[in-house]
C-alpha positions as CSV (number, residue, x, y, z in Angstrom):
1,X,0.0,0.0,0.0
2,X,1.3,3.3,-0.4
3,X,0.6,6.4,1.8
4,X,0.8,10.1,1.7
5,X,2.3,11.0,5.1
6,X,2.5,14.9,6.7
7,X,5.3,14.9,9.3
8,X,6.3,17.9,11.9
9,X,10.2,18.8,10.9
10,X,12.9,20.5,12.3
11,X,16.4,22.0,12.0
12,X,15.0,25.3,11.3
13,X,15.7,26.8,14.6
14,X,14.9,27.0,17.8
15,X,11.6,25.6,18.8
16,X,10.5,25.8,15.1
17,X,9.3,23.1,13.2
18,X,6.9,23.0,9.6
19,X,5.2,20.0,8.1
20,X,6.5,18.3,5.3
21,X,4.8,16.3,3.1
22,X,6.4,12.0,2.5
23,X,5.5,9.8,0.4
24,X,5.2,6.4,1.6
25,X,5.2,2.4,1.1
26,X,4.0,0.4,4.0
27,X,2.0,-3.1,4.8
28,X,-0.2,-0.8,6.7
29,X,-0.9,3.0,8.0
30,X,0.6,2.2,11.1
31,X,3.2,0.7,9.8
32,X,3.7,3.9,7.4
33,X,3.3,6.0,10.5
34,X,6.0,4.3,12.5
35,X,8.8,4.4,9.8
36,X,7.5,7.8,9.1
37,X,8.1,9.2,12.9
38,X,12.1,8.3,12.4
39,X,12.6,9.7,9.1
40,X,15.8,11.9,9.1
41,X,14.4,16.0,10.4
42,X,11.5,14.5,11.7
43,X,10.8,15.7,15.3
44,X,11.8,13.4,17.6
45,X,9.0,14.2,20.5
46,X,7.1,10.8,19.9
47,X,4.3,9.5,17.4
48,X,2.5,12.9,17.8
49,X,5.0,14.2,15.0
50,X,3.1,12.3,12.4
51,X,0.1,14.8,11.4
52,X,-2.2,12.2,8.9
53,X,-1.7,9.3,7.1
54,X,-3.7,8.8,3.8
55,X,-3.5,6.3,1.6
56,X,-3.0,7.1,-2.2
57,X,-2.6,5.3,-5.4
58,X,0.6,4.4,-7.2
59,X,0.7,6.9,-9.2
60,X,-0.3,10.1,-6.8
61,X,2.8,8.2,-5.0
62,X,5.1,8.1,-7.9
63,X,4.6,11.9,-8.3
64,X,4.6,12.4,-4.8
65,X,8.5,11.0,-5.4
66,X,9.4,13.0,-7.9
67,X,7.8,16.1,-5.6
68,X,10.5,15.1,-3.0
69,X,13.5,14.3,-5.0
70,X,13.3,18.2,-6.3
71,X,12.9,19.8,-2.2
72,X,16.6,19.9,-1.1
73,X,15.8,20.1,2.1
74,X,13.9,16.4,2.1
75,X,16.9,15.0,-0.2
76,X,19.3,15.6,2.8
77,X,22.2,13.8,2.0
78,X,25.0,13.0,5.1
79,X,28.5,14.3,4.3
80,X,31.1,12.0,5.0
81,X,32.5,11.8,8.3
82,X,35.8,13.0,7.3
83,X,34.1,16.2,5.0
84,X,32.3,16.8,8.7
85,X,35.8,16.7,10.3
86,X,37.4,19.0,7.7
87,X,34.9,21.7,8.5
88,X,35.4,21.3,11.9
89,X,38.6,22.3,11.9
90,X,37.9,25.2,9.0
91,X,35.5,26.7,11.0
């Protein structure tokens, strides 16, 4: 099944959060709103972070991909931990 999952973010500052939109494939909605509570930016509070959880059709969730791969700050990608360590010392 696939989902359409609205999630409470952060890392935008102090005590400030939005609501992304994910896009999901799960056996079931809870299933979709556990994995969706420890995506990376999610808030970490508890399962409250996890605003609805709808289920859609493949294709809403294929675009619903492409919608993500084009929001930067959803396609997060982890430096290395030696690029981390290298700005570190720059800074």
């Amino acid at each position: 099944m696939f989902f359409k999952v609205v999630v409470e973010c952060g890392h935008v500052g102090a005590g400030k959060s939005f609501e992304a939109v994910r896009y999901w494939e799960a056996k079931n909605a809870s299933h979709a709103l556990c994995s969706a509570s420890s995506l990376p930016r999610a808030k970490k509070k508890n399962l409250t972070v996890v605003k609805s959880v709808v289920p859609i059709s493949r294709r809403e969730y294929d675009l619903g991909l492409q919608e993500e791969a084009s929001n930067p700050y959803l396609t997060w990608i982890p430096r290395p931990f030696e690029a981390r360590q290298a700005a570190r010392r720059a800074s």
